[in-house]
OpenMM code with the backbone's topology and positions (N, CA, C; nanometers):
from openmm import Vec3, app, unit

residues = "UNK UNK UNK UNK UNK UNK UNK UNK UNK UNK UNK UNK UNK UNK UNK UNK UNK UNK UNK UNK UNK UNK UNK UNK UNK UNK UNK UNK UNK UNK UNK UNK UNK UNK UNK UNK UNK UNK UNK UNK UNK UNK UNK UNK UNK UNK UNK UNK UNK UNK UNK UNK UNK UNK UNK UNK UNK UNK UNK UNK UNK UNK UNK UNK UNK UNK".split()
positions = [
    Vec3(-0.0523, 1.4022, -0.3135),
    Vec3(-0.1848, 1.3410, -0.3247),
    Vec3(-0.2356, 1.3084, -0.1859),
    Vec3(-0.3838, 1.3204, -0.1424),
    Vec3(-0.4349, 1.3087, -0.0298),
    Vec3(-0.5777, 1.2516, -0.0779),
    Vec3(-0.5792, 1.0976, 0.0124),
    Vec3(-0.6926, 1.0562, -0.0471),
    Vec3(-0.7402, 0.9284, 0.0770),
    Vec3(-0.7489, 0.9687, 0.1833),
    Vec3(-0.7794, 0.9208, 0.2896),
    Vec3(-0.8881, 0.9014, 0.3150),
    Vec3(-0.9855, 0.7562, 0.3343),
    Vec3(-1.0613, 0.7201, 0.3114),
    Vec3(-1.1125, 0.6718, 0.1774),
    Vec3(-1.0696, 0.6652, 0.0763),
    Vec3(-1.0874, 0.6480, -0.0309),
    Vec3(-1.1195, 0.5208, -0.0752),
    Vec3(-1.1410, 0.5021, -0.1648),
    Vec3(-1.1828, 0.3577, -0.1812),
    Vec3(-1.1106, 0.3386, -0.3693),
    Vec3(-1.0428, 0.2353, -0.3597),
    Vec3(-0.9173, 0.2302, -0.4586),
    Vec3(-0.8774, 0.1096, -0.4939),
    Vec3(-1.0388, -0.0016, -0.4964),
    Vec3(-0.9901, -0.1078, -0.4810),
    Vec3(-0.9371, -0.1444, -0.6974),
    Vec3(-0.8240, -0.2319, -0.7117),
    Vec3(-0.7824, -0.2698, -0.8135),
    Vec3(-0.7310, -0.1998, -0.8951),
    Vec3(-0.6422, -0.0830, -0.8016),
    Vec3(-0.6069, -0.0145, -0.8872),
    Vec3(-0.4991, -0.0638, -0.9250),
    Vec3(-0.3517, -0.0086, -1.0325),
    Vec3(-0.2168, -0.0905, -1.0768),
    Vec3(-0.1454, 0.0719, -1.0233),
    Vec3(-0.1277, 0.0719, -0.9244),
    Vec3(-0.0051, 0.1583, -0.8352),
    Vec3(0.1441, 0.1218, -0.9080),
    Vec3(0.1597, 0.0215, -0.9774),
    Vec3(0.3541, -0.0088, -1.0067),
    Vec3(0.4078, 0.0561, -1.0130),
    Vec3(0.3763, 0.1628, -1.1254),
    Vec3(0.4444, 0.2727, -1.2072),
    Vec3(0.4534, 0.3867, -1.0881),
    Vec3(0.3561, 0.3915, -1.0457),
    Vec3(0.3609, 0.4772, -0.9315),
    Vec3(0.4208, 0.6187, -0.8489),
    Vec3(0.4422, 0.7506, -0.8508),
    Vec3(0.5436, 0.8194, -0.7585),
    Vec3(0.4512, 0.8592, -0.6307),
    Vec3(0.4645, 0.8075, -0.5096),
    Vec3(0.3821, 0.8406, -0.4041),
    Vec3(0.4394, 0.8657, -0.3123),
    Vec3(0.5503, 0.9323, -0.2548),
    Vec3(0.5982, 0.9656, -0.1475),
    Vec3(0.5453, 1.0544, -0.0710),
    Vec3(0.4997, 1.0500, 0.0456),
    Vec3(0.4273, 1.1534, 0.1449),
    Vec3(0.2819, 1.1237, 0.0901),
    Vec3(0.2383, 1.0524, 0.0249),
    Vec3(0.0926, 1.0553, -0.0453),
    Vec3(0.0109, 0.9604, 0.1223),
    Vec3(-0.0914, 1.0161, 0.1506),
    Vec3(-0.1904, 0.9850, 0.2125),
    Vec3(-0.3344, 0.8541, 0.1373),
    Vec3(-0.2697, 0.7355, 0.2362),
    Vec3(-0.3711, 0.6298, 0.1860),
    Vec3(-0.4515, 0.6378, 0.3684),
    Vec3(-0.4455, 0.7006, 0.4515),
    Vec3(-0.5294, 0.6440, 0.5311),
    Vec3(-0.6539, 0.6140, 0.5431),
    Vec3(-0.7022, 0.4919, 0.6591),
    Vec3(-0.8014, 0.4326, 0.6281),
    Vec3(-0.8798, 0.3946, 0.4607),
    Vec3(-0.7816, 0.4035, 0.3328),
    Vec3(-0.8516, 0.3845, 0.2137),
    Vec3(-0.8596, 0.2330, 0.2235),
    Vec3(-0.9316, 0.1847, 0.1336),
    Vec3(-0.9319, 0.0287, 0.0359),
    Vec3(-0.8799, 0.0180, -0.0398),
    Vec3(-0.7643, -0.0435, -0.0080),
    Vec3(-0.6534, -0.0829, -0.1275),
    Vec3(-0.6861, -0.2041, -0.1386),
    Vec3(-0.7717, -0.2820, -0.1248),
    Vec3(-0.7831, -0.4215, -0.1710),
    Vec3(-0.7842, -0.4455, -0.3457),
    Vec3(-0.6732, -0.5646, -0.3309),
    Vec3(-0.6914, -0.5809, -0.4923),
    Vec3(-0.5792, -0.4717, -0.5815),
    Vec3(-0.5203, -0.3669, -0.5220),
    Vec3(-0.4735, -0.3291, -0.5571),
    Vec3(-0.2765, -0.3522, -0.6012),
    Vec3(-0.2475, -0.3059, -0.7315),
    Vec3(-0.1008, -0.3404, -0.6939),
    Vec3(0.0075, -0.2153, -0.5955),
    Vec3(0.0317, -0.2771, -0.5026),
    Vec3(0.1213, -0.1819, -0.4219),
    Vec3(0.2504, -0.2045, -0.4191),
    Vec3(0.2903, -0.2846, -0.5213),
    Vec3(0.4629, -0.2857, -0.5201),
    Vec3(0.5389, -0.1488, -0.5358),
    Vec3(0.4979, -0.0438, -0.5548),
    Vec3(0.5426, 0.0695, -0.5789),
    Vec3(0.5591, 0.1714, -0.4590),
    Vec3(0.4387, 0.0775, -0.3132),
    Vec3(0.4443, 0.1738, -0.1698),
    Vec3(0.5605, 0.0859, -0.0828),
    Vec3(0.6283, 0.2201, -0.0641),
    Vec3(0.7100, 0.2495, 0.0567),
    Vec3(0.6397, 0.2578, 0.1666),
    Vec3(0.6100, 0.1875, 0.2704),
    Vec3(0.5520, 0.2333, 0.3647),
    Vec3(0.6012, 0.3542, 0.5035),
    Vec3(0.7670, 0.3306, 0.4693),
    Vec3(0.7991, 0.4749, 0.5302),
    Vec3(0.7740, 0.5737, 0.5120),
    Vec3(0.7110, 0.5874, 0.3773),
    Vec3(0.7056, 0.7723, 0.3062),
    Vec3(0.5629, 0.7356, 0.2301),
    Vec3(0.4969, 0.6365, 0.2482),
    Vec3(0.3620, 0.6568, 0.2247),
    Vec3(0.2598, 0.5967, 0.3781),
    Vec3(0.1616, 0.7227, 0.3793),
    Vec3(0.0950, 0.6686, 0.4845),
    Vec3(-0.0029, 0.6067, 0.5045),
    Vec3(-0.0291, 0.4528, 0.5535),
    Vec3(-0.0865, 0.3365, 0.5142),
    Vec3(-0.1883, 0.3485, 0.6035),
    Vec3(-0.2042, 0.4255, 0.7239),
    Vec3(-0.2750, 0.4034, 0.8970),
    Vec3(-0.4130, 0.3944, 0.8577),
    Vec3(-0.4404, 0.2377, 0.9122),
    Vec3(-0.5820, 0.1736, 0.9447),
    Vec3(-0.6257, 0.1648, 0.7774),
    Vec3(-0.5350, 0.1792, 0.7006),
    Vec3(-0.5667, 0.0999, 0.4967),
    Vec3(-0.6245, -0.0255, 0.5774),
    Vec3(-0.7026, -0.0819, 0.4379),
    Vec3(-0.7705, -0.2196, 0.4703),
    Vec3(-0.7338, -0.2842, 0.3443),
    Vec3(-0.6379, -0.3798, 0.3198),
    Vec3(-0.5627, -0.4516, 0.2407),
    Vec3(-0.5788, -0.5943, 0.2583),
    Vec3(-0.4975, -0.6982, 0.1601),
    Vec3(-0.5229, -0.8098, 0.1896),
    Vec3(-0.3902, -0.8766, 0.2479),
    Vec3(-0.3926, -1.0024, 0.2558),
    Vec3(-0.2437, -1.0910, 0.3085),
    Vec3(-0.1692, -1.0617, 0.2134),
    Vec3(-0.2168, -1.0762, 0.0716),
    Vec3(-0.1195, -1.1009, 0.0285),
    Vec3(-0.0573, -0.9435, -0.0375),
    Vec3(-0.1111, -0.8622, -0.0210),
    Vec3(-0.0503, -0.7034, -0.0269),
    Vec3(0.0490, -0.7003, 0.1017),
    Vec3(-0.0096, -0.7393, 0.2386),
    Vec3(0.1165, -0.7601, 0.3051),
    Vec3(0.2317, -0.8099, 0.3230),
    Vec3(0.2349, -0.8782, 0.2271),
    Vec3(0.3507, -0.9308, 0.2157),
    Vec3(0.4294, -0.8849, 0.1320),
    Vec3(0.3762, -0.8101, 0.0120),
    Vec3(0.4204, -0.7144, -0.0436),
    Vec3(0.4815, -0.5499, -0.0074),
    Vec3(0.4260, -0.5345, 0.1146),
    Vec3(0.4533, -0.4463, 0.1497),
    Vec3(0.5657, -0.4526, 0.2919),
    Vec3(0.5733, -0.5841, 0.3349),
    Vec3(0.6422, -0.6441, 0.4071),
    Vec3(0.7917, -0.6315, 0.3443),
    Vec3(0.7824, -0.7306, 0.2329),
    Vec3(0.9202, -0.7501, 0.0922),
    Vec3(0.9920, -0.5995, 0.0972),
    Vec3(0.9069, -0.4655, 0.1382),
    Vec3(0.9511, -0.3642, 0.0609),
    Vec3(1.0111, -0.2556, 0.1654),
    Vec3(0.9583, -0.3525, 0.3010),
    Vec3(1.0443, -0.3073, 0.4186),
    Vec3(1.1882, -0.4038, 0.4279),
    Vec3(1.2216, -0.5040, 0.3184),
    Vec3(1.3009, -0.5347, 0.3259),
    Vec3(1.2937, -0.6780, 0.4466),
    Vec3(1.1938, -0.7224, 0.4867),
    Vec3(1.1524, -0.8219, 0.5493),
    Vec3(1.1713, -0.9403, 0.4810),
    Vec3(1.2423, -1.0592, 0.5547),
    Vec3(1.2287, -1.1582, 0.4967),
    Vec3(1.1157, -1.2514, 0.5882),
    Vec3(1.0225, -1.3585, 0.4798),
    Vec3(0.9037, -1.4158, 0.5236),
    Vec3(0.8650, -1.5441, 0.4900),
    Vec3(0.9153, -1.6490, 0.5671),
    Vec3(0.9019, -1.7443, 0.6197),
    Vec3(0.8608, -1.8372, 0.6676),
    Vec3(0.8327, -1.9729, 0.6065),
    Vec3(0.7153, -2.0593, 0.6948),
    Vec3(0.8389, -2.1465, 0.7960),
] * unit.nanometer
topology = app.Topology()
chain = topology.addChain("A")
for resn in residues:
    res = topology.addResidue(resn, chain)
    for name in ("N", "CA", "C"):
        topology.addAtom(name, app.Element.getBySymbol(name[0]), res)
């Protein structure tokens, strides 16, 4: 899938198979991304929110901390 620039806000990604799939520069706002890998999906210049980052943070295996 190739969909760069796209605009994708609220979508439910969970179920998801996206490896090598192209999100650049899209709008994932609102969307669920527990399902992106950000190693094998490409995120460059997506416009997301905090709290997708942190989700996508969790899934690099990051721990996050006050």
């Amino acid at each position: 899938m190739r969909g760069p620039d796209g605009v994708l806000t609220s979508v439910d990604f969970a179920n998801a198979t996206l490896a090598n799939t192209d999100f650049r520069r899209a709008d994932l706002r609102g969307s669920v991304l527990t399902a992106f890998d950000p190693r094998v999906v490409d995120l460059g210049d997506a416009i997301i929110t905090a709290d997708q980052a942190v989700d996508l943070a969790e899934s690099l295996g990051l721990s996050i901390r006050n």
